[in-house]
C-alpha positions in Angstrom: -32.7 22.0 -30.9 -30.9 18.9 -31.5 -32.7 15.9 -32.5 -33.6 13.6 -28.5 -31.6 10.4 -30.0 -28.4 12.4 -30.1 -29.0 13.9 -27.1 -29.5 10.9 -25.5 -26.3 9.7 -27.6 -24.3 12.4 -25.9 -25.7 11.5 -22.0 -24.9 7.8 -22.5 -21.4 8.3 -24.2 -20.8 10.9 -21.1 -21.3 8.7 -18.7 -19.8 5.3 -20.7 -16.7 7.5 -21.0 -16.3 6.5 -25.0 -14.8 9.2 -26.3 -14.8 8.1 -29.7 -18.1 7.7 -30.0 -18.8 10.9 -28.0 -16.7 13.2 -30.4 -19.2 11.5 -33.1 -22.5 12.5 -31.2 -21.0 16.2 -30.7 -19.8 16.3 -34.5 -23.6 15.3 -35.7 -25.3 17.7 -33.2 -22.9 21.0 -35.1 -23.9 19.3 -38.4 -27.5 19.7 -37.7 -27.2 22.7 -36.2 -25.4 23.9 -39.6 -28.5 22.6 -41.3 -30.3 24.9 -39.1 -28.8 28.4 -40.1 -27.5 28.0 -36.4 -23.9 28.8 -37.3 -22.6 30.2 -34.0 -23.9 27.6 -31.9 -22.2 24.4 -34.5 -19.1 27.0 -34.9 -18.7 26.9 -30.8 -19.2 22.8 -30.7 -16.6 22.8 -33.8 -14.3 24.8 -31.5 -14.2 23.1 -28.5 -13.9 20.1 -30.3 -10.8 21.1 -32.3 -9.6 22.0 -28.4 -10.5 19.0 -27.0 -8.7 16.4 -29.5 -5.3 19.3 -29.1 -5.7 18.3 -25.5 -5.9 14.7 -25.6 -2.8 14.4 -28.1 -0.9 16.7 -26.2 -1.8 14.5 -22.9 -1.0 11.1 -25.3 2.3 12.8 -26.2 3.6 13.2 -22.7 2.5 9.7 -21.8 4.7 8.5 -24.7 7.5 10.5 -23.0 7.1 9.7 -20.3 6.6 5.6 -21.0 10.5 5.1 -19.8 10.1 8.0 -17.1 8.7 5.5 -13.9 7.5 1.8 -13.8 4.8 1.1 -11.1 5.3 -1.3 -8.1 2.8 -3.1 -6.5 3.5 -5.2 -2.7 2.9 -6.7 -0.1 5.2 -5.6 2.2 4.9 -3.4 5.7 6.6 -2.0 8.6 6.6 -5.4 10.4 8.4 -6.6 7.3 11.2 -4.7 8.1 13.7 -3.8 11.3 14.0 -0.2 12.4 15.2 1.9 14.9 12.4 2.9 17.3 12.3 6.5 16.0 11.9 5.6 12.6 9.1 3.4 12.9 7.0 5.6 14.9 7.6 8.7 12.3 6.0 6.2 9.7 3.2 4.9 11.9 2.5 9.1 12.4 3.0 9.3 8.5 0.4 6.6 7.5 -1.9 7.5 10.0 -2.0 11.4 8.9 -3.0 9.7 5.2 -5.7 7.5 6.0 -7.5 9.8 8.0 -6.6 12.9 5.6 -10.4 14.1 5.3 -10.4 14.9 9.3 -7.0 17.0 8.9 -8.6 19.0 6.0 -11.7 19.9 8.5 -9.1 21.6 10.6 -7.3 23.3 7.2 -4.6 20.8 7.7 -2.6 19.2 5.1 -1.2 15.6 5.2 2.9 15.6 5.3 4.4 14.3 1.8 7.4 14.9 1.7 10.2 12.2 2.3 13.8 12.1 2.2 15.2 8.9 3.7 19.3 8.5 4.3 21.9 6.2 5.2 24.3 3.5 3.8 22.8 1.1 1.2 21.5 -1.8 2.2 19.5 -0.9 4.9 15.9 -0.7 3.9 15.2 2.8 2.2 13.4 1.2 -1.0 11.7 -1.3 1.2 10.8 1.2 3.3 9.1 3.3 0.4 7.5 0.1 -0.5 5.7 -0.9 2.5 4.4 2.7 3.2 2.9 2.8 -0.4 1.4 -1.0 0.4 -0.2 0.5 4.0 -1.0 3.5 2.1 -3.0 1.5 -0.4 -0.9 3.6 -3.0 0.7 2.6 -6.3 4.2 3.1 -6.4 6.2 4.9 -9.0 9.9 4.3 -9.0 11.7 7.1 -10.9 13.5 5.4 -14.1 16.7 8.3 -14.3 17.7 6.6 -17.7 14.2 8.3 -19.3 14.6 11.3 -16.8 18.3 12.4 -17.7 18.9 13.5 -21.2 22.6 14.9 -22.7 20.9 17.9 -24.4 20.6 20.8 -22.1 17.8 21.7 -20.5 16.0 18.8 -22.2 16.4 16.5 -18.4 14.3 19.8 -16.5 11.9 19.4 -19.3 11.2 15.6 -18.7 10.9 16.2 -14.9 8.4 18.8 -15.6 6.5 16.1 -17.6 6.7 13.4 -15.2 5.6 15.8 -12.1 2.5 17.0 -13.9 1.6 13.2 -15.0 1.5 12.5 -10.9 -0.5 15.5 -9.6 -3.5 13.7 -11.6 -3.7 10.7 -9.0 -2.9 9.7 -5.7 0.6 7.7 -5.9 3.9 7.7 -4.0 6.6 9.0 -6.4 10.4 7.3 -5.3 13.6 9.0 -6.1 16.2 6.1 -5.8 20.1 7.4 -5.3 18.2 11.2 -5.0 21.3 12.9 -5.2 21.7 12.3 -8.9 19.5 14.8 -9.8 19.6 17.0 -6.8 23.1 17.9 -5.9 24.5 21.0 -4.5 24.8 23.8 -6.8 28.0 25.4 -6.3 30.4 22.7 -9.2 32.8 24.6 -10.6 32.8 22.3 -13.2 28.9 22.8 -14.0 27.9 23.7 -17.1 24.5 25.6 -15.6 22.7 21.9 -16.0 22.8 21.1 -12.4 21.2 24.1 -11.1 18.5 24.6 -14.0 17.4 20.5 -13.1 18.0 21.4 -9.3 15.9 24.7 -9.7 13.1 22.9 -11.9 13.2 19.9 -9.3 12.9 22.4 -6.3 9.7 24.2 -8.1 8.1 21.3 -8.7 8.4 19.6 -5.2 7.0 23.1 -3.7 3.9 22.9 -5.9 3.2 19.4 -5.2 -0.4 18.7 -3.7 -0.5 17.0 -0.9 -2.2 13.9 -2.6 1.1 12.7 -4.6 3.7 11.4 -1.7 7.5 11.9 -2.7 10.2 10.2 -1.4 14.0 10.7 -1.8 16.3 8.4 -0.6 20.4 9.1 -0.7 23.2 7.2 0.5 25.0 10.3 0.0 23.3 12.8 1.9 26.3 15.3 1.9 26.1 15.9 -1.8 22.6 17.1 -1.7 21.4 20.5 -1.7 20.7 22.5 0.9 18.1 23.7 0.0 16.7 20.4 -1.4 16.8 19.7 2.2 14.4 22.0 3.6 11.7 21.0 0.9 11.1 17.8 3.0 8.8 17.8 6.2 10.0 14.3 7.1 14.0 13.4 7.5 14.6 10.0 8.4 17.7 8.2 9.1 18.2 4.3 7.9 21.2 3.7 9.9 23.7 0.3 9.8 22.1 -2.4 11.8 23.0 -2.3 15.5 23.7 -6.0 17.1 19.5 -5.1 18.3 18.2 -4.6 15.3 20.6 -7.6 13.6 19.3 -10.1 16.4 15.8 -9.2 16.1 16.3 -9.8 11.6 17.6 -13.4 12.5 15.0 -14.1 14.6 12.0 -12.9 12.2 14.2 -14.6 9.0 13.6 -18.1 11.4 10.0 -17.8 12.1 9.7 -17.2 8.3 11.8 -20.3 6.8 10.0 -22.1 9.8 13.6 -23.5 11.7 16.3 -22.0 12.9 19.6 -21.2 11.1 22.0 -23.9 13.6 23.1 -20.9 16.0 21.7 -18.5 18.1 20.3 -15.0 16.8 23.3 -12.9 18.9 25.7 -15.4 17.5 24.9 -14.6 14.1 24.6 -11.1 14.8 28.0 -11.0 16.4 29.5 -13.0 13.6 27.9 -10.8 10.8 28.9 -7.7 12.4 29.5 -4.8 9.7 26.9 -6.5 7.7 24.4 -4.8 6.2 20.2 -5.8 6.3 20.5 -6.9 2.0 23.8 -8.9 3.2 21.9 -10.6 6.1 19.4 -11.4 3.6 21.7 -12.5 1.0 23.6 -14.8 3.8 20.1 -16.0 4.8 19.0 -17.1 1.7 22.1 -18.9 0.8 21.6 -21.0 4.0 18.1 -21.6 2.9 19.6 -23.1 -0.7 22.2 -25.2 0.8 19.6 -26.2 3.6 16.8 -27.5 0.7 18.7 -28.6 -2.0 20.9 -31.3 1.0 17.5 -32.6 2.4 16.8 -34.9 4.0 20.2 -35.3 5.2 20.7 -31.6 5.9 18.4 -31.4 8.6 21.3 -32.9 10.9 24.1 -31.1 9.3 22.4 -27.4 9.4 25.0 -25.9 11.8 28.0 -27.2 9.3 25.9 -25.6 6.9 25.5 -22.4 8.6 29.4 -22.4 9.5 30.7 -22.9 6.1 28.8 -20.3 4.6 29.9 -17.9 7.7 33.4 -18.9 6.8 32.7 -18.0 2.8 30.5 -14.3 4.0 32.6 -12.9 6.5 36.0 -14.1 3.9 34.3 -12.4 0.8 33.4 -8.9 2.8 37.0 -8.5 4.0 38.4 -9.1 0.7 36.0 -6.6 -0.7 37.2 -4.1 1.7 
């Protein structure tokens, strides 16, 4: 038997979590053991050991890879944050809901959904989106970094996908796919090499084996180049359309109450003025009113509408020479 101070050595590193030390306990107790005659008992510690330190580097190893892979977002955002279209906002009350109360699901052999793809022009709120339902989740969020993803050796990009999808199943996380479609295009490019479909096949594996603990969300302004059978992998298909003069009105109203004063003109005015805009572009316009609005005080306070109208004049010119 093992002498009682390394056994109680081994409880307290055990339940400490130091490694380290713990490796040292175990190493001691084979010694003895050695000095024992009990050679099959130290030769079984030695072995797991020599497993256990293979593991670990092997696990440190595709940390290290995976260190450009993802960055992790923490906010404060939420759906109230954000205007959406009626349907939208109740799939993502249903969504949350379906999370928090997970365990009662289970009772019933029933699964949380976790699967996400969100389309629509930029600008209108996908990645805020992702970022309030991980915040009313009380998730981390992972935002997929394609420059540590997408390698120019072959098959090395499916490899590093691989990596990063077995790093998630470990903890409960929402994993974000920005622009989706650059790794998940349709398979049927002439001018393919064979890359796209081995990092669509890997991609569609990996999203079919995902536990329903790790939340993934795609989001593509280009929803026609995706695969079709990328499509079907997701339970929920939500649309982030161009803001209607509603949803527009509503934005200028909510940007008010949060500067605390109005913007000079009337929510529909705006609205009708800023039509074509996106929700980013309201918020860029918004904020540039807010600059003007500070940096001119006190005398601004009277002169807000001149404000606002000048830097209408200056938007609305810039978007139609961009066009």
């Amino acid at each position: 038997m093992a002498r009682s101070d390394l056994v109680v050595n081994l409880v307290e590193t055990g339940i400490n979590g130091n490694l380290p030390l713990f490796v040292k306990t175990v190493e001691a107790i084979a010694e003895e053991a050695r000095g024992r005659h009990h050679y099959h008992f130290a030769d079984r510690l030695a072995s797991l050991l020599n497993e256990t330190k293979q593991e670990s580097n092997r696990t440190q190893s595709n940390i290290s890879d995976l260190q450009n892979a993802f960055y992790e977002v923490y906010t404060d955002k939420t759906l109230a944050d954000i205007v959406l279209p009626e349907t939208v906002l109740k799939a993502c009350t249903e969504l949350i809901e379906e999370h928090h109360r997970r365990e009662l699901l289970r009772s019933y052999n029933l699964e949380p959904r976790h699967r996400i793809l969100l389309s629509g022009p930029p600008g209108n709120g996908k990645t805020t989106l992702a970022e309030a339902l991980a915040n009313q989740m009380m998730l981390p969020l992972y935002i997929v970094k394609y420059e540590g993803i997408i390698s120019r050796y072959l098959g090395e990009t499916s490899v590093q996908l691989d990596k990063l999808f077995e790093h998630v199943k470990t903890r409960r996380c929402i994993l974000f796919f920005d622009e989706f479609d650059a790794i998940s295009k349709e398979r049927g490019d002439e001018n393919d090499n064979g890359e796209i479909k081995r990092i669509v096949n890997s991609l569609l594996k990996q999203i079919d084996n995902l536990p329903s603990h790790v939340i993934v969300i795609g989001a593509t302004n280009h929803e026609r180049m995706l695969d079709k059978a990328m499509w079907r992998r997701f339970q929920v298909q939500l649309t982030l359309p161009q803001p209607t003069r509603a949803m527009a009105i509503r934005w200028f109203e909510s940007f008010a109450e949060r500067i605390g004063h109005s913007l000079g003109y009337a929510p529909s005015t705006l609205a009708d003025k800023l039509k074509g805009f996106s929700f980013a572009e309201f918020q860029e316009f918004g904020l540039d009113v807010q600059r003007q609005y500070v940096l001119g005080l006190p005398s601004s306070e009277n002169k807000l509408k001149s404000i606002v109208k000048e830097r209408l004049e200056f938007w609305v010119g810039r978007i139609r020479a961009d066009q």
